[in-house]
C-alpha positions in Angstrom: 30.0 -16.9 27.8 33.7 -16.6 29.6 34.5 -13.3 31.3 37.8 -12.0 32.0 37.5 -9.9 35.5 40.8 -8.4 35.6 43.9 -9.6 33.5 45.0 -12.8 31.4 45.4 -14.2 35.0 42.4 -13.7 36.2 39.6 -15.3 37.2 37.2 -16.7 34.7 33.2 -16.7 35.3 30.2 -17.8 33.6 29.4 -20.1 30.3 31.0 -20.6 27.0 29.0 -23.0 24.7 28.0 -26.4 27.0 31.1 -25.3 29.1 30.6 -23.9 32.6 33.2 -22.0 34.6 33.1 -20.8 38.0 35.3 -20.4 41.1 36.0 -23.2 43.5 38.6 -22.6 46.9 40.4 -19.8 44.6 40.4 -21.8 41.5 38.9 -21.6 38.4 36.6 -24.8 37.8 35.3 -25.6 34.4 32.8 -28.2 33.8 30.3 -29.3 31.3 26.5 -28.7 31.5 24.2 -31.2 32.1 22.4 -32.4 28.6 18.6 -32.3 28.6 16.8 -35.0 31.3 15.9 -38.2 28.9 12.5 -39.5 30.3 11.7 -43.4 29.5 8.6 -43.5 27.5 5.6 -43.8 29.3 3.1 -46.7 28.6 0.6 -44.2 26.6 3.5 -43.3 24.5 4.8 -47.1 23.6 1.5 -47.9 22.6 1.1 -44.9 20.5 4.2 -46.1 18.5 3.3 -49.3 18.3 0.0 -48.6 16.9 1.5 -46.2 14.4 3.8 -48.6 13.3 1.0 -51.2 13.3 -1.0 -49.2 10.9 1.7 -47.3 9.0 2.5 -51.3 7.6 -1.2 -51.9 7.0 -1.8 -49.0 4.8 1.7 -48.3 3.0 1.1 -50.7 0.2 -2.3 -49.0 -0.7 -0.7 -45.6 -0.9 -1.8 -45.5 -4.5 -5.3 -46.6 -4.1 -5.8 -44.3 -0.8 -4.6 -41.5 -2.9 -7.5 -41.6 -5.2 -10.1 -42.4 -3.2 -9.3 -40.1 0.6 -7.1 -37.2 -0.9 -8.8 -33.8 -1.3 -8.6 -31.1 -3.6 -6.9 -29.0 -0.5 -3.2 -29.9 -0.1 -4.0 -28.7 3.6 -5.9 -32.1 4.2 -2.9 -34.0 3.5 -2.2 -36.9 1.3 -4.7 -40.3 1.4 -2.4 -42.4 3.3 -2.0 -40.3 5.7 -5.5 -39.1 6.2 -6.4 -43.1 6.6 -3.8 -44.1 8.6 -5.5 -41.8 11.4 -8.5 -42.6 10.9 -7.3 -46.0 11.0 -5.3 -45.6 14.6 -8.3 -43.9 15.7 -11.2 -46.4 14.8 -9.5 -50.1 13.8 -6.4 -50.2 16.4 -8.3 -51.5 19.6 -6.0 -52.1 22.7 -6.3 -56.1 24.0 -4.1 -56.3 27.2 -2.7 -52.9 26.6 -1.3 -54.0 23.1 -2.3 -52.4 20.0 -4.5 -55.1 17.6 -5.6 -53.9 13.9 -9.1 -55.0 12.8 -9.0 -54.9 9.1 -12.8 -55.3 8.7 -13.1 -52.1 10.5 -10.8 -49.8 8.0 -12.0 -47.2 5.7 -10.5 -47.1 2.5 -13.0 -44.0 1.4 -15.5 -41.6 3.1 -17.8 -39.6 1.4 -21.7 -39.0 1.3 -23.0 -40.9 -1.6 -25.0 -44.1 -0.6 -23.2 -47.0 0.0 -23.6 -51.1 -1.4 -26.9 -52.6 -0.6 -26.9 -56.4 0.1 -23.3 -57.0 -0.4 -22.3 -60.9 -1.1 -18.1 -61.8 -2.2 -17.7 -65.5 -3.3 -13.9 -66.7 -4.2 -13.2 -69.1 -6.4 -9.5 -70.0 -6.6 -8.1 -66.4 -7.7 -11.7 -65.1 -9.0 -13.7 -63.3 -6.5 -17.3 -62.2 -7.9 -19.3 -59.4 -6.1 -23.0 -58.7 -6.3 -25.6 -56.5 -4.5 -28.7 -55.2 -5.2 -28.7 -52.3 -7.9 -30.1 -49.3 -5.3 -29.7 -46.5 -8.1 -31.7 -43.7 -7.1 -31.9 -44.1 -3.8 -31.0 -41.1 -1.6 -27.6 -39.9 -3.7 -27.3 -42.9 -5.9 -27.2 -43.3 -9.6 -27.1 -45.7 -12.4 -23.8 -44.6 -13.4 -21.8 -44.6 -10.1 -18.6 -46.6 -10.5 -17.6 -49.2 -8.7 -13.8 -49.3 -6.6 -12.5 -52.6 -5.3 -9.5 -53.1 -3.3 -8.1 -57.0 -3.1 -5.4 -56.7 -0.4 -3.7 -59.5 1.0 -1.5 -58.0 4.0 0.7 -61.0 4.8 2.1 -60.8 1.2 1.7 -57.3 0.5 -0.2 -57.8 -2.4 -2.5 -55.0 -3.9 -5.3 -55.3 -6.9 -7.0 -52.6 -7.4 -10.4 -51.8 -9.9 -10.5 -47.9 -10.5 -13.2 -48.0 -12.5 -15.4 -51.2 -12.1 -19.1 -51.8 -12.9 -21.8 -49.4 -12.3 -23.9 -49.6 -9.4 -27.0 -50.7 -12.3 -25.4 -53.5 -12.9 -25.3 -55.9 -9.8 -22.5 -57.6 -9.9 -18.6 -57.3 -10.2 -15.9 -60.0 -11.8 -12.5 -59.7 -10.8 -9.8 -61.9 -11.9 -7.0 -61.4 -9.7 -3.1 -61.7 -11.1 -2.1 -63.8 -8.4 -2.3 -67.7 -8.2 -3.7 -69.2 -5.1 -1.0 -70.3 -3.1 0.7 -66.9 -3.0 -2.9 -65.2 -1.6 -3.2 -65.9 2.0 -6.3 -63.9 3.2 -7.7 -61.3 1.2 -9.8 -58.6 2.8 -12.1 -56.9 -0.2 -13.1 -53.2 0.6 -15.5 -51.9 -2.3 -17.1 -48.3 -2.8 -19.1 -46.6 -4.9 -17.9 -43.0 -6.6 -19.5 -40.3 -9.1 -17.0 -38.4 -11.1 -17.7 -34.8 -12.1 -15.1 -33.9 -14.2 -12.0 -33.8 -11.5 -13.9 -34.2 -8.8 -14.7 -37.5 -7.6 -16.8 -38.2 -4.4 -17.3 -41.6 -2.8 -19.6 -43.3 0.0 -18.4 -45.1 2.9 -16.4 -48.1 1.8 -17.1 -51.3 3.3 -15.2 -54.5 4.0 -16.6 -57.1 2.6 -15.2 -60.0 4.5 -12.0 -61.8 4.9 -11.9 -64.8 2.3 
């Protein structure tokens, strides 16, 4: 703040805002203050942002599948996307000459504790993919009447299908016709889970990435 020492003529001393005034050879000297030091970003930090950046595209055109399948009945655990997208930075961003690289066969698209597919095998034909495993109900948590969640996601195009509620795990096998003609696919990475719903309360296993085709 300014202070007046004597009278109107005076000499001024101290701060008033980012102002600065003080005394120099008998005059009053006002100048500004010096804004806060602005560091570069350090190499840890750059590859942070990139890496966020990396995986905030993979996972924002899933935000609607990642919301049923990794929020939690807490609002305190945060929304799906976000909970995958660290997980994702944690576990599918590996650095390759200090640069951030994104495995998609290495993202989770659910967690949970029910058991997982058992002998997986994806076959594509055109813009039909079929899926079949080995029906493992009553194994550890499994049941007959899990369902089965599929995510089709092409990443160069964007392009999501997703089956909420697919074939139980009795039945071995999964169609899915996907709205999309070939050209337009590109590759398609296939994540499937299994989930038991108990009223409003769904729980999943482990999703899996069933290849790149």
């Amino acid at each position: 703040m300014g202070i007046i020492q004597s009278s109107m003529l005076g000499r001024i001393t101290g701060s008033m805002g980012n102002l600065v005034f003080y005394q120099l050879n008998g005059k009053t000297v006002v100048r500004q203050k010096p804004g806060p030091r602005k560091k570069p970003a350090s190499e840890r930090q750059l590859y942070q942002q990139k890496a966020f950046s990396i995986g905030q595209k993979f996972v924002t055109p899933l935000r609607e599948a990642l919301n049923f399948t990794m929020t939690k009945k807490r609002a305190s655990f945060g929304s799906g996307t976000s909970r995958t997208l660290s997980w994702l930075i944690k576990n599918a961003i590996v650095p390759e000459d200090k640069v951030p690289v994104l495995y998609p066969e290495r993202v989770k698209i659910s967690k949970g504790w029910l058991v997982g597919m058992d002998s997986p095998i994806v076959a594509r034909e055109g813009a039909s993919i079929k899926i079949t495993w080995q029906a493992n109900a009553w194994q550890g948590s499994a049941r007959e009447e899990d369902k089965l969640f599929v995510i089709a996601y092409a990443p160069e195009s964007k392009r999501v299908y997703t089956v909420y509620e697919g074939n139980y795990r009795k039945s071995g096998e999964q169609l899915i016709e996907l709205p999309w003609s070939e050209p337009e696919l590109g590759e398609v990475f296939i994540y499937a889970a299994f989930y038991a719903q108990d009223g409003c309360v769904r729980e999943f296993s482990d999703s899996i990435c069933l290849g790149r085709i």
